[in-house]
VOBA-590470 format. One record per residue (C-alpha): x, y, z; residue in three letters. Coordinates in steps of 0.2 Angstrom, whole numbers, plus 5000, padded with zeros to 4 digits. Example, Ala and Ser with C-alpha at 12.3 -4.5 7.8 and 13.67 -1.06 7.14 Angstrom:
REM residues 2
5062;4978;5039;ala;
5068;4995;5036;ser;
REM end
This chain:
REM residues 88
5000;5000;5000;unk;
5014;5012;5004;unk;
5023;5012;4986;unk;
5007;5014;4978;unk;
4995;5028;4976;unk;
4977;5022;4981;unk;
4979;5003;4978;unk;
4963;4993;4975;unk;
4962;4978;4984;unk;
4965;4968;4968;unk;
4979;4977;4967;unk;
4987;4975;4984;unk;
4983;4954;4980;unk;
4993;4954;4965;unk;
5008;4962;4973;unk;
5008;4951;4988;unk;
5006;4936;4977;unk;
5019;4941;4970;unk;
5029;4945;4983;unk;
5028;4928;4996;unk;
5025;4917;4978;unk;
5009;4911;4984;unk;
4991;4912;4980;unk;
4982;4927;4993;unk;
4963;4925;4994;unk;
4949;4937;4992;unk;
4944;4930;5012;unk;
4961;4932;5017;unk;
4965;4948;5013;unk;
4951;4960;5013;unk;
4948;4954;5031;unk;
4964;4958;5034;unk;
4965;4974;5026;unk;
4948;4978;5035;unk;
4959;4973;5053;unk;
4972;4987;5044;unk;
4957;5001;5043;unk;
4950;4998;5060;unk;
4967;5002;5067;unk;
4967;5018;5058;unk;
4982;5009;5048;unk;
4976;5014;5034;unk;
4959;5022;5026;unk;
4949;5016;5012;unk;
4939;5023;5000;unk;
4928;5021;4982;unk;
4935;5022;4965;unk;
4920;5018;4959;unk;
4904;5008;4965;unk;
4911;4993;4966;unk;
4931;4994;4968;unk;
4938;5002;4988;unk;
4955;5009;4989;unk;
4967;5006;5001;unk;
4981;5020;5009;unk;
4994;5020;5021;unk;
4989;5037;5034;unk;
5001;5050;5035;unk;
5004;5047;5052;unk;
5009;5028;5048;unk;
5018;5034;5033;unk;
5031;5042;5044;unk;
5032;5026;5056;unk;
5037;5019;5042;unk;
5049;5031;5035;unk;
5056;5030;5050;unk;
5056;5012;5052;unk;
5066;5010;5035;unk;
5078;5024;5041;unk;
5082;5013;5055;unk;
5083;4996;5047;unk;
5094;5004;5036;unk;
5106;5012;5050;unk;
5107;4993;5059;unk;
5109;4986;5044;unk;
5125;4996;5041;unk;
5130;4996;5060;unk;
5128;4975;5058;unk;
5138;4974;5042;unk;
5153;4985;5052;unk;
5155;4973;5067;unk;
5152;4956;5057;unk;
5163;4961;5043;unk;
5180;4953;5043;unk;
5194;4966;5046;unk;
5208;4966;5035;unk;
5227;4967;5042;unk;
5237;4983;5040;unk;
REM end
């Protein structure tokens, strides 16, 4: 949902699917995605009468942000200590 601007549902199956290589369905994730709006996760809303989209919130749009900011700092902080040190 994040990378994309007002994803359908159908859309947000395909990517997953393709992502974890596995068949998503319909009772799996719109429940889920239901769960996601509920938490204020994410909002919905109609592209047309019969297709909802889906969109991060702004306020969990900077938890993530910040979430990949720091993934990224640990990750280089990992890959300083675990990499083997070469002799002078």
């Amino acid at each position: 949902m994040a990378g994309h601007d007002q994803p359908s549902g159908q859309q947000i199956k395909t990517e997953l699917e393709d992502a974890r290589t596995e068949e998503i369905t319909h009772g799996r994730l719109y429940p889920n995605l239901d769960v996601l709006v509920n938490k204020d996760y994410a909002e919905t809303g109609q592209i047309d009468r019969r297709i909802n989209y889906y969109e991060i919130t702004d306020e969990d749009r900077t938890a993530l942000r910040k979430r990949r900011e720091w993934e990224k700092t640990s990750n280089l902080q990992e890959t300083a200590l675990t990499s083997p040190r070469t002799p002078h």
